[in-house]
BAVO-699193 format. One record per residue (C-alpha): y, z negated, x; chain; residue in three letters. Coordinates in steps of 0.001 Angstrom, whole numbers. Layout:
<rs>
r c2:Y c3:Z c1:X roza:A lumlo:ALA
...
</rs>
This chain:
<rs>
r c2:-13887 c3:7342 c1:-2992 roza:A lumlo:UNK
r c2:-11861 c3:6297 c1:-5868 roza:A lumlo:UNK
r c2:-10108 c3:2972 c1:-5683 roza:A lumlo:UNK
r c2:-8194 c3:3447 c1:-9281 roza:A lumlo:UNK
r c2:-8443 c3:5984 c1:-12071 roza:A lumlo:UNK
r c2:-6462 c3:8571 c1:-12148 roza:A lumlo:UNK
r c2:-5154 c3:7645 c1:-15789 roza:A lumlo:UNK
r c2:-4222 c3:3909 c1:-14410 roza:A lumlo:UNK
r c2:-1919 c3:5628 c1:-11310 roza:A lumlo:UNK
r c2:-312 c3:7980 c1:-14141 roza:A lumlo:UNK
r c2:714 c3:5180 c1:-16749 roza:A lumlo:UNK
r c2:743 c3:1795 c1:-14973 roza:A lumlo:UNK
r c2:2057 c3:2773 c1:-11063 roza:A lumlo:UNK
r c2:3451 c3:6482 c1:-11114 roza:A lumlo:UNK
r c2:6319 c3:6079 c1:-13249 roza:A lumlo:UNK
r c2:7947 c3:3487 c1:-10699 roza:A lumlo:UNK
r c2:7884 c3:5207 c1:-7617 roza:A lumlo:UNK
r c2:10798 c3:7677 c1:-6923 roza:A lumlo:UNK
r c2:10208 c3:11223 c1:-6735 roza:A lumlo:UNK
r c2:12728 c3:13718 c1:-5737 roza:A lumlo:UNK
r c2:13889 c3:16050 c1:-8726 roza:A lumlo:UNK
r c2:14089 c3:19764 c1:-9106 roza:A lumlo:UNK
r c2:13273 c3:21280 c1:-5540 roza:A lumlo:UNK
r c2:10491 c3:22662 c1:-4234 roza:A lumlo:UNK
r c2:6551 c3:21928 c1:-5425 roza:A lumlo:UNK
r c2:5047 c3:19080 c1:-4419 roza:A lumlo:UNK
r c2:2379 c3:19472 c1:-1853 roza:A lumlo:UNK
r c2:31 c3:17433 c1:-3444 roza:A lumlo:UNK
r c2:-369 c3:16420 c1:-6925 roza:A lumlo:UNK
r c2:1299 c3:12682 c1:-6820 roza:A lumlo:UNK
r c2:-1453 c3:10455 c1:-8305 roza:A lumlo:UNK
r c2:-3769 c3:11935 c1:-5970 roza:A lumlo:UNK
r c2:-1630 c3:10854 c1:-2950 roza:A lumlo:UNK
r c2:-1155 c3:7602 c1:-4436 roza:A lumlo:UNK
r c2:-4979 c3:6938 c1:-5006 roza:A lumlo:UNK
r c2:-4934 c3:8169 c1:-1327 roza:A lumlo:UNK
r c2:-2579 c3:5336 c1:-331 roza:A lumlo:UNK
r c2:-4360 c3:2673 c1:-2341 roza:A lumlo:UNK
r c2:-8108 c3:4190 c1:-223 roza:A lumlo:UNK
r c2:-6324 c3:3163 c1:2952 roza:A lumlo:UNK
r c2:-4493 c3:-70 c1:1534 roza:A lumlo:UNK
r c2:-8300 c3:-1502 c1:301 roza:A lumlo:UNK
r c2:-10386 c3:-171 c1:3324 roza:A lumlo:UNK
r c2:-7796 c3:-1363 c1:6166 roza:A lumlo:UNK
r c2:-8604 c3:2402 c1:7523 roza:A lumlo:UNK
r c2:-5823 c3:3540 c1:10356 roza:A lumlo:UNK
r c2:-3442 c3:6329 c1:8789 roza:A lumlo:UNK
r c2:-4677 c3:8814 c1:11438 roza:A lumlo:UNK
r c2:-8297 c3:8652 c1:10283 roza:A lumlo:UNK
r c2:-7558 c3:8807 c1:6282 roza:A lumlo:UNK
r c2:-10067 c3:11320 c1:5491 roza:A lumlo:UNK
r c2:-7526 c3:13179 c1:3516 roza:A lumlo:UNK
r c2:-9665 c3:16464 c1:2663 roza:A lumlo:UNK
r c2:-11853 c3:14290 c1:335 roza:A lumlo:UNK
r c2:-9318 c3:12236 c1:-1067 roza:A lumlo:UNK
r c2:-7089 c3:14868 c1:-1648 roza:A lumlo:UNK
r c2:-9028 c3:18548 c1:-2094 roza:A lumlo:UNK
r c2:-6472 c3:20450 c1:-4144 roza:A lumlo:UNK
r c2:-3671 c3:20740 c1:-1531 roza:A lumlo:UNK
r c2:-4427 c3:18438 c1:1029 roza:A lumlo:UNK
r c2:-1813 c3:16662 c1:3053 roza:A lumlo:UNK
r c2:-1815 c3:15388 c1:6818 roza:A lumlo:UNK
r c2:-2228 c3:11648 c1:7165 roza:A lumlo:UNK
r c2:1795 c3:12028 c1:8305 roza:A lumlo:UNK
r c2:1979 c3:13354 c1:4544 roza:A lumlo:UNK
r c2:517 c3:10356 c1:2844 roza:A lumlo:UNK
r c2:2333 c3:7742 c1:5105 roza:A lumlo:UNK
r c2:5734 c3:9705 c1:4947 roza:A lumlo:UNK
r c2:5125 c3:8512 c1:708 roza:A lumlo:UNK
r c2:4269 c3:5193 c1:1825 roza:A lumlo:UNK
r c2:6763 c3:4086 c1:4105 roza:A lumlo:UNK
r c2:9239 c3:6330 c1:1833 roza:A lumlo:UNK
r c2:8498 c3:4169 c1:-1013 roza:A lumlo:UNK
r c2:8196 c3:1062 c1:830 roza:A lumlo:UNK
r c2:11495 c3:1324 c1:1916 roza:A lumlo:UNK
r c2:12702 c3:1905 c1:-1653 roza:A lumlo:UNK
r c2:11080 c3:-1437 c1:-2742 roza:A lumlo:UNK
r c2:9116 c3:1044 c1:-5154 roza:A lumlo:UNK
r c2:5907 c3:-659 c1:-4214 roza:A lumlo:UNK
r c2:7120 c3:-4457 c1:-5147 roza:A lumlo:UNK
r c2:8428 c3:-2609 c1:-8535 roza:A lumlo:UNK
r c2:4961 c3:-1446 c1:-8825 roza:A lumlo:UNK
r c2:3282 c3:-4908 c1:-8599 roza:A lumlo:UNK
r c2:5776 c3:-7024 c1:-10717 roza:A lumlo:UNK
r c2:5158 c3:-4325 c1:-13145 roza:A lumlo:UNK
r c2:1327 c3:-4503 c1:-13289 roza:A lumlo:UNK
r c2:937 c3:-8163 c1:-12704 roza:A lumlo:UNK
r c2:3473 c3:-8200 c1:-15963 roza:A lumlo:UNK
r c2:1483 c3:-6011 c1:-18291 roza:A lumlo:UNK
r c2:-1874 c3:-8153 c1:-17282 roza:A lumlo:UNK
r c2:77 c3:-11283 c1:-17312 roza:A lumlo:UNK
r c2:-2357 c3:-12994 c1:-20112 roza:A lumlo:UNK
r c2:-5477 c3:-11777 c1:-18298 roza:A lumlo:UNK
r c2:-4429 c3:-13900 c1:-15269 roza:A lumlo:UNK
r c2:-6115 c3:-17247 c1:-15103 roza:A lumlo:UNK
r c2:-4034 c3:-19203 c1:-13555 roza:A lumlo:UNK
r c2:-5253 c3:-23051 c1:-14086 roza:A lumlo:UNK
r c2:-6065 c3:-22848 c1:-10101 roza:A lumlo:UNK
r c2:-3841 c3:-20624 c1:-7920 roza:A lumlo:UNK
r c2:-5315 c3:-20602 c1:-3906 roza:A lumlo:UNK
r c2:-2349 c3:-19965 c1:-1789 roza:A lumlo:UNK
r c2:-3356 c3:-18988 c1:1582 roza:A lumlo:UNK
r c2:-1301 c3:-17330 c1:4491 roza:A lumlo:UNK
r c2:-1613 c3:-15803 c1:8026 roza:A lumlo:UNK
r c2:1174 c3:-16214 c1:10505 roza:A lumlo:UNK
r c2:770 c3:-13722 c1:13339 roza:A lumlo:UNK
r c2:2755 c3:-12693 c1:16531 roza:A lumlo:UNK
r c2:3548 c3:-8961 c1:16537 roza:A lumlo:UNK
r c2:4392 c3:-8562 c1:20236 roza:A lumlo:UNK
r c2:5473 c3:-5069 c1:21533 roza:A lumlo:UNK
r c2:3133 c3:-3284 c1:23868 roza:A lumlo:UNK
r c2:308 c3:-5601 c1:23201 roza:A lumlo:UNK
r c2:-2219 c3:-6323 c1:25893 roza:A lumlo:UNK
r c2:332 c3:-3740 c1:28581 roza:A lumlo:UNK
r c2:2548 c3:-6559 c1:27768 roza:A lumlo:UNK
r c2:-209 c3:-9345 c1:28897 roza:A lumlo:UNK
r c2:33 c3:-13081 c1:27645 roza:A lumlo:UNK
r c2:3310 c3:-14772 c1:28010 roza:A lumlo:UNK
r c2:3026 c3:-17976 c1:26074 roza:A lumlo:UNK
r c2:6120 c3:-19563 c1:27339 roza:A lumlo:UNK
r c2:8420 c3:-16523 c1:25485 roza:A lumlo:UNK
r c2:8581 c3:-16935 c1:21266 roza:A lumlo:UNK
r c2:7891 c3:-13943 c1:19858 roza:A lumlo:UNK
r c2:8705 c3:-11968 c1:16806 roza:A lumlo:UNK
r c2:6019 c3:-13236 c1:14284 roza:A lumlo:UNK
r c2:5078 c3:-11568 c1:10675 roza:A lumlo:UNK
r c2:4172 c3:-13710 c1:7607 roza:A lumlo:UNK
r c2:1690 c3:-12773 c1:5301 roza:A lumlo:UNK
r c2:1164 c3:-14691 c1:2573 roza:A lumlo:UNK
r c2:-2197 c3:-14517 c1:-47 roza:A lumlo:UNK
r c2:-2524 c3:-15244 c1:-3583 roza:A lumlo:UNK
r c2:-4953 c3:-15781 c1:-6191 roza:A lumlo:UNK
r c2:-5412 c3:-16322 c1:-9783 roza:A lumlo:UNK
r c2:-8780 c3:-18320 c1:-10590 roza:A lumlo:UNK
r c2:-11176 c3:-15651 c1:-10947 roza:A lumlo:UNK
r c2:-9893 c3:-13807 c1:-7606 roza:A lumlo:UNK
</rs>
């Protein structure tokens, strides 16, 4: 169920995310919660059903575990560190004589379908847009 080597989360994506110093042991080993985060982030799994004893068997965390990191580190910008940082170091691997830009523009209305269709209201919307170098 690995996504990424262990090695590549130690040298290219563990030493930009924040950890606490000193303090207590960690309750799992920190490359194994990050290869934990990147399972869910490439399968589109839901948090709750992160099958956590595989992915982590040393210490395993609850799914609350893994996403407390995430959202943690998300909040810290840690994550847009991470990618600046990788898509750096491969910089001359990138082709980039075609770049596909794509993007998905969706509402994100609270309570969903308890809410029911109300087309005449705008509604909060989130952007997400996609990006490619010429190989994919």
């Amino acid at each position: 169920m690995e996504v990424l080597s262990k090695d590549i989360i130690v040298t290219c994506m563990l030493p930009h995310l924040p950890f606490r110093p000193g303090g207590r042991r960690p309750a799992a080993e920190p490359a194994e919660v990050v290869a934990a985060i990147l399972y869910k982030l490439k399968t589109g799994c839901q948090w709750r059903f992160l099958p956590v004893r595989e992915l982590l068997p040393q210490r395993p965390l609850s799914w609350q575990g893994v996403f407390y990191h995430f959202n943690e580190w998300r909040k810290q910008g840690a994550w847009k560190r991470v990618w600046v940082s990788v898509l750096r170091h491969h910089r001359r691997q990138l082709d980039l004589s075609s770049v596909p830009l794509d993007g998905s523009h969706t509402p994100a209305k609270n309570g969903g379908a308890a809410v029911g269709y109300q087309g005449r209201k705008a509604a909060r919307t989130t952007n997400a847009p996609f990006l490619a170098d010429n190989t994919g």
